[in-house]
C-alpha positions, 0 to 999 in steps of 0.5 A: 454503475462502474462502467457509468463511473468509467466514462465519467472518469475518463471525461474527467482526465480528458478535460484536465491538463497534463501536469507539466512541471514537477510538484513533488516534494510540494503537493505529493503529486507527479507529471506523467515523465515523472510516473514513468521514471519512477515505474522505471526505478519499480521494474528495475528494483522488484522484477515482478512488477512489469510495464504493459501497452494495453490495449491500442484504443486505449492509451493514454497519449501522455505516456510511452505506448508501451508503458501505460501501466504497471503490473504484478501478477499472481501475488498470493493472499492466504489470509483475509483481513477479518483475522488480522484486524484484532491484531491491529492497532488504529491510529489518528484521528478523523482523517483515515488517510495519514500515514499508515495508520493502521499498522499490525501490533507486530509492526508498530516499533519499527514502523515508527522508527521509519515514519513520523505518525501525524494527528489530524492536523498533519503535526508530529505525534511526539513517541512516548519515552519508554521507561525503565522496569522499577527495581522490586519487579520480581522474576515472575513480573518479569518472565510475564512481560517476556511472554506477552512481547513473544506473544506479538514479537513476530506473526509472519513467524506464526503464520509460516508456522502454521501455529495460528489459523483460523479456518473460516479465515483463510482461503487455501486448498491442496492437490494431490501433490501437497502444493497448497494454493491461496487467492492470488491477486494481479495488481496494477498501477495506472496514473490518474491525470486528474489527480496527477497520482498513481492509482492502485488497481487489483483482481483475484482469483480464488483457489479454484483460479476463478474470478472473486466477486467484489464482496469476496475481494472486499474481505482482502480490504481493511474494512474501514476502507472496504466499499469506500475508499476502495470500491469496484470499478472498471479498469481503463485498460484489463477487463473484468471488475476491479478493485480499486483505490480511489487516488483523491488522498493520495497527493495529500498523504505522500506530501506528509510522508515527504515531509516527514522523510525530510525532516528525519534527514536533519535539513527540514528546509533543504530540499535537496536531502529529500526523497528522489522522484524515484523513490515515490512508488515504493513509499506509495506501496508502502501506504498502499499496504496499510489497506490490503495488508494481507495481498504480498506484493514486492515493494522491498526497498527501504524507505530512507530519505537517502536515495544514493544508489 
């Protein structure tokens, strides 16, 4: 099935015409010169993320041979989603696709701090005012709401600790020497022609360094997405099934966030005080990360409509 789906991608963007002139800060979407800059800014910021040529009879003659697409390997996944997701918060509406709507309680301040979150319709959900404790709550009022907020004040915190863990959750193993292995995935991003976005592609390992079956990848997926926007299919350039995430949103999704980032610069009209194209792979890895919370690849670049270097 995925090699059927394969063959009719590749009909597909064969068929499409290459994007020629820069759509942005419009429609979310990018040229091919456009993908490669901004894999270019990727590389350049986080150094575990490489170009690779691929194989010869499969390059894309609309990008340098020698950067056909994007690469990080070994990128380690000690948890899997199912002892995350009661943590989580959901968000929005019908549309599973805006912006970054599944977030970790954890995460819910500051994240919004960096997005506007948008309903369905696309629109600014207005962030509710917080209000002030009333005078006549009482020390143990109190001492109660500081033990809740410590409660969710920092899971990475508890989890390098150790203090939370759940066995049939996570996947680790130790040798002789105490060196604690995990899954590991190597992820890859390729440009999509006929959707004119990147496209997010992983495969793992688990902690005997064998390949994970599909099922066992989907563990690694937010299950709203598992086996629907994330399915398995054949990569067009590395062998073996991955997983990928199916790019159809994608131009959509980044629109918004541009928008968004636009707006927050104070000159909603003025283009120029929007997001560079340089910036585009570390919002989209950001979104990205909304799915597959637990797989920790870099992307660590704050995300600001200000792009001076």
């Amino acid at each position: 099935m995925s090699s059927l789906l394969g063959s009719l991608r590749s009909a597909r963007e064969w068929a499409m015409p290459t994007l020629k002139h820069s759509a942005f800060l419009e429609k979310g979407v990018l040229t091919p010169e456009e993908f490669v800059r901004a894999g270019d800014e990727l590389v350049y910021r986080c150094p575990t993320w490489s170009w690779e040529s691929g194989d010869e009879s499969k390059r894309k003659s609309f990008l340098p041979p020698e950067k056909q697409y994007l690469v990080t390997r070994n990128v380690p996944c000690q948890n899997r989603v199912s002892s995350m997701e009661s943590d989580m918060i959901m968000e929005g509406g019908d549309d599973d696709w805006m912006v970054s709507t599944i977030i970790k309680r954890s995460e819910k301040l500051s994240l919004e701090d960096e997005f506007d979150i948008l309903d369905e319709e696309g629109e600014v959900i207005e962030k509710p005012k917080p209000t002030e404790p009333e005078a006549s709550e009482g020390a143990a009022g109190a001492n109660a709401a500081a033990a809740e907020e410590d409660e969710y004040a920092d899971m990475d915190a508890f989890e390098d600790d150790n203090i939370l863990q759940d066995d049939a959750a996570v996947d680790v193993s130790a040798d002789e020497d105490h060196t604690v292995k995990v899954r590991t995935y190597d992820l890859s991003i390729t440009y999509d022609k006929y959707y004119q976005t990147p496209r997010v592609w992983m495969i793992g390992r688990n902690t005997q360094d064998q390949p994970l079956t599909g099922a066992e990848m989907m563990e690694d997926v937010i299950s709203d997405y598992a086996n629907k926007t994330v399915t398995m299919e054949s990569h067009p350039h590395v062998a073996g099934p991955h997983a990928s995430i199916h790019p159809c949103q994608h131009g959509k999704v980044m629109k918004a966030i541009v928008r968004n980032l636009i707006k927050s610069s104070g000159d909603e009209e003025g283009k120029e005080s929007g997001p560079s194209v340089e910036m585009y792979l570390f919002i989209f890895l950001k979104f990205v990360s909304s799915m597959i919370p637990t797989i920790n690849y870099d992307f660590t670049m704050d995300v600001t409509a200000d792009t001076s270097k």
